[in-house]
N, C-alpha and C positions, 0 to 999 in steps of 0.2 A: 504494500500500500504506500503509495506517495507521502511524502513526510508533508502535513498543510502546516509546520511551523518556520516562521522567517525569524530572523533572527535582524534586531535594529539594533543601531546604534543612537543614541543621545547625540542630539544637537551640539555642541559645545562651539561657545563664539569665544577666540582668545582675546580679543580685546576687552570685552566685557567679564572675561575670569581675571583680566590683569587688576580688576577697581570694585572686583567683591568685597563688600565689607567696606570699604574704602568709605569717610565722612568727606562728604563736598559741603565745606561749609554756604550757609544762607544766611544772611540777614547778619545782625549781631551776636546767636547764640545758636540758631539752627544749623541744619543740613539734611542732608539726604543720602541713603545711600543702599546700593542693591544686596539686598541677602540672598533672593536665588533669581530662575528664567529659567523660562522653558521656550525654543523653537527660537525663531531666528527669523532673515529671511527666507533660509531653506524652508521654512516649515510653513510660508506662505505660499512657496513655490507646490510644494508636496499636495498640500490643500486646493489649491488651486485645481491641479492635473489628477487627484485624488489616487495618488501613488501613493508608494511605498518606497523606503530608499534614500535616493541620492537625487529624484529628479535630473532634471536636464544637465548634461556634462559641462555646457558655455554657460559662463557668467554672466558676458551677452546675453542670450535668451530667458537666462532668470531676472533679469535687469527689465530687459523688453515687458515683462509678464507682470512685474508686482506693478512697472510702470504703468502698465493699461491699465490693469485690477482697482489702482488708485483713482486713476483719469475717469476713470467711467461708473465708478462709484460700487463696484465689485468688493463689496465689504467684511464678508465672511470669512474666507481667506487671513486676514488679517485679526480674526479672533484666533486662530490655531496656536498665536505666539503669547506668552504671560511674562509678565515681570513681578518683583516680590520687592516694593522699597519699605525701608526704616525711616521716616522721619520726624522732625522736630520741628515742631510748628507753632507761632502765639497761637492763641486759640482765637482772636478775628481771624484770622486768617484761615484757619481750621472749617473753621463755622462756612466758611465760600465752599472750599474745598468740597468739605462731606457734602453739599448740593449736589456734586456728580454720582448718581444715586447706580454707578456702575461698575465701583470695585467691592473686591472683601475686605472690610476694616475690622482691625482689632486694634483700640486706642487703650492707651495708658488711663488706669479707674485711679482717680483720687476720691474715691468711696472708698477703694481699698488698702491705696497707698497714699504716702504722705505727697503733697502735690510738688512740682519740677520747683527747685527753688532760684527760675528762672524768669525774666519778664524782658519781654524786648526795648531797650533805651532809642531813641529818637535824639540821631546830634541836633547843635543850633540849626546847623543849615539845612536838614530836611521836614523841614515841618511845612508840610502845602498849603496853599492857599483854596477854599473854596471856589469850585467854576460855578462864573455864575448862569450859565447856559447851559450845564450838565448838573443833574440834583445827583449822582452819585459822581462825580469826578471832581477833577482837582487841576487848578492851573497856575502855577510858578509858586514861590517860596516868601516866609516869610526873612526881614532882615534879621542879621545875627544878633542886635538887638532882642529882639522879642524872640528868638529862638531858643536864646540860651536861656530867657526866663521860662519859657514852655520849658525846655528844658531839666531845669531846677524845681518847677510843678511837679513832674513825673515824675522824676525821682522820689520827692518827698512823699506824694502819694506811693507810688509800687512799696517805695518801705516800710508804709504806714500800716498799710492793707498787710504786707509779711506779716507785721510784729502782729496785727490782730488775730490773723490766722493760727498765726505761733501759740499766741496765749492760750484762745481757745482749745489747742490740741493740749498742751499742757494740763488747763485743766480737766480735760478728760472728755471734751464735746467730741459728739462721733465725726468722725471725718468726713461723712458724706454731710455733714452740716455744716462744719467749720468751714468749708470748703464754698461758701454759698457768696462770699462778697469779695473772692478773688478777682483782681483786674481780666481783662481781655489780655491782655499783653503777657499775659503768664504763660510759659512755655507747656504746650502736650507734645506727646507722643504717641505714633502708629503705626502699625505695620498695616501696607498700603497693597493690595493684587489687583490687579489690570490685567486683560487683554490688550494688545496693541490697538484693533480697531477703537476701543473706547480712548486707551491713552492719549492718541493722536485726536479725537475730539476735545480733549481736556485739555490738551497743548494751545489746538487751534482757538479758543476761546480765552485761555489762561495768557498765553504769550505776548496776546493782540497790546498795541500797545495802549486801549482804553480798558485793560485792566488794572486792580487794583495795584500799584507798588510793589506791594510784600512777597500776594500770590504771584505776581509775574515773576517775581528775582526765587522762586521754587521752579516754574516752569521753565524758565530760560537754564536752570542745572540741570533738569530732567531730561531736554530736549539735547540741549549743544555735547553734553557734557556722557551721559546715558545713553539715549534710544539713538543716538548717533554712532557709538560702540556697539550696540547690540544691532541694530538693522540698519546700517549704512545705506543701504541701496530703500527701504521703504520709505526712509528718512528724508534722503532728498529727493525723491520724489511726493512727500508729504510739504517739503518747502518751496518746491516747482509748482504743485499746482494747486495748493490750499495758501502756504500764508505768504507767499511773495508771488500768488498770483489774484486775480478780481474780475470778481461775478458784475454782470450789469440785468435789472429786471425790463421785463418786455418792453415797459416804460421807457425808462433809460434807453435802451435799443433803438427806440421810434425815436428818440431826438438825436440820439447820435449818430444813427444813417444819416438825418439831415444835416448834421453839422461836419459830418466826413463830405457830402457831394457837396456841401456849400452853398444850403439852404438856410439859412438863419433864420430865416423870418419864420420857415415852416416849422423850424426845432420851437421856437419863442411861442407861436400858435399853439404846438402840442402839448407846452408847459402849461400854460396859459389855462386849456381845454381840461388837464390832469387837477388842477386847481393850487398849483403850486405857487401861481403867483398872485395870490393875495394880497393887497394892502389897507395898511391904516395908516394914514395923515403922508401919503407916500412912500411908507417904507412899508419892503416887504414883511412878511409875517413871519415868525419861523416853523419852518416845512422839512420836517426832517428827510423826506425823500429827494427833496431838494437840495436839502445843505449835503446829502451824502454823492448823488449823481457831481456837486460842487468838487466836493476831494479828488473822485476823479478824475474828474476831466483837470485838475490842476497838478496830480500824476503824474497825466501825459501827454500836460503840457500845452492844452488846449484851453480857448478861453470861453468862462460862463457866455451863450449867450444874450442874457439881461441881464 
């Protein structure tokens, strides 16, 4: 009788076994860093062709393959690969994160342990200014001036808040209570599983550069630093045609046919007709399909036509 067992081998990527374990520091007291992974490119390739093995012999053709898979939104594939990180996060920052309701987490219990006796500091010079056109973002810095007294707030606060924490453990309040008026800026802890299809969603959203400060400077380690060792070839093709490259809606399209043949008045018409250009007292309104087709088109270099 035919033997029906094969016999495989583990994925193993040497550049991602060179930085196991390895802390990439973040922020002022975090990092991140991989404890295991499973699959690779190959193991996008493998899924894809729904082999066994080695796949295809040319690096070319595995290259060609994740590149479409990606291009055409071939998404499956790219779940066949896991990664396993350790990190160290304020908990604002946490609180975004755990939103992506598409890994396994297991976080550090301060019910059960005493809590990270860590909190993220804030030099003079980065402390943001409120946009005032964006109700979650932030545009340019306050002076060193008023920085440094933010500065000297925070501290005194994060110390304040320890010492109360302290006491109360001391004298004997259960941890999952004493634990109830710790700062945001207090450092946790988690072990973080991903598939690559979702990690790559969590990049493209995390990395942009209208995310938050903190979460971005985790993403920008995760991406440059990690999933660029572990999937070189999905990788850049993940920054070819998702984050250094741009979507336009059917909208958008209708004006910018006319503004590539060198229709203006008919692009302006269609704005017009879309309802984008509204006014009061002669100034536009703000139209956020509008301010977005704007970046655009100043991209590539092209100019609004109103």
């Amino acid at each position: 009788m035919e033997n029906q067992t094969e016999t495989f081998e583990k994925i193993k990527i040497d550049a991602l076994e060179e930085i196991l374990g390895k802390k990439f520091p973040v922020l002022d007291d975090g990092f991140v860093r991989v404890v295991d992974y499973m699959g690779g490119d190959e193991a996008i390739v493998q899924a894809a062709r729904v082999s066994y093995g080695k796949g295809t012999k040319k690096v070319s053709e595995d290259r060609g393959l994740i590149r479409y898979l990606l291009r055409n939104f071939h998404t499956t594939p790219f779940e066949m690969s896991e990664i396993k990180l350790h990190v160290r996060v304020p908990m604002d920052a946490w609180r975004q994160w755990i939103r992506h309701r598409t890994a396994n987490v297991n976080e550090y219990s301060t019910r059960y342990s005493i809590a990270i006796d860590a909190s993220q500091k804030t030099d003079a010079g980065n402390w943001r200014i409120q946009a005032v056109d964006n109700k979650q973002g932030s545009e340019g810095f306050f002076d060193n001036a008023i920085g440094s007294k933010l500065t000297e707030r925070e501290e005194e606060l994060q110390q304040f808040a320890r010492e109360i924490y302290q006491e109360r453990l001391q004298l004997g309040v259960a941890r999952e209570q004493a634990r109830k008026d710790l700062p945001l800026s207090t450092y946790t802890e988690a072990y973080w599983k991903i598939d690559l299809h979702n990690l790559l969603n969590f990049l493209a959203l995390r990395m942009d550069t209208h995310a938050q400060f903190e979460i971005r400077s985790y993403a920008n380690v995760i991406g440059n630093e990690i999933v660029s060792r572990w999937c070189p070839i999905a990788w850049q093709a993940f920054k070819d045609y998702r984050m250094n490259a741009m979507s336009f809606s059917s909208l958008e399209l209708q004006i910018l046919k006319q503004l590539v043949t060198g229709n203006k008045h008919v692009a302006l018409k269609l704005a017009e007709d879309f309802g984008w250009l509204n006014k009061i007292n002669d100034k536009l309104t703000k139209n956020r399909e509008r301010i977005e087709l704007e970046e655009k088109l100043t991209e590539l270099g092209m100019e609004k036509p109103w």
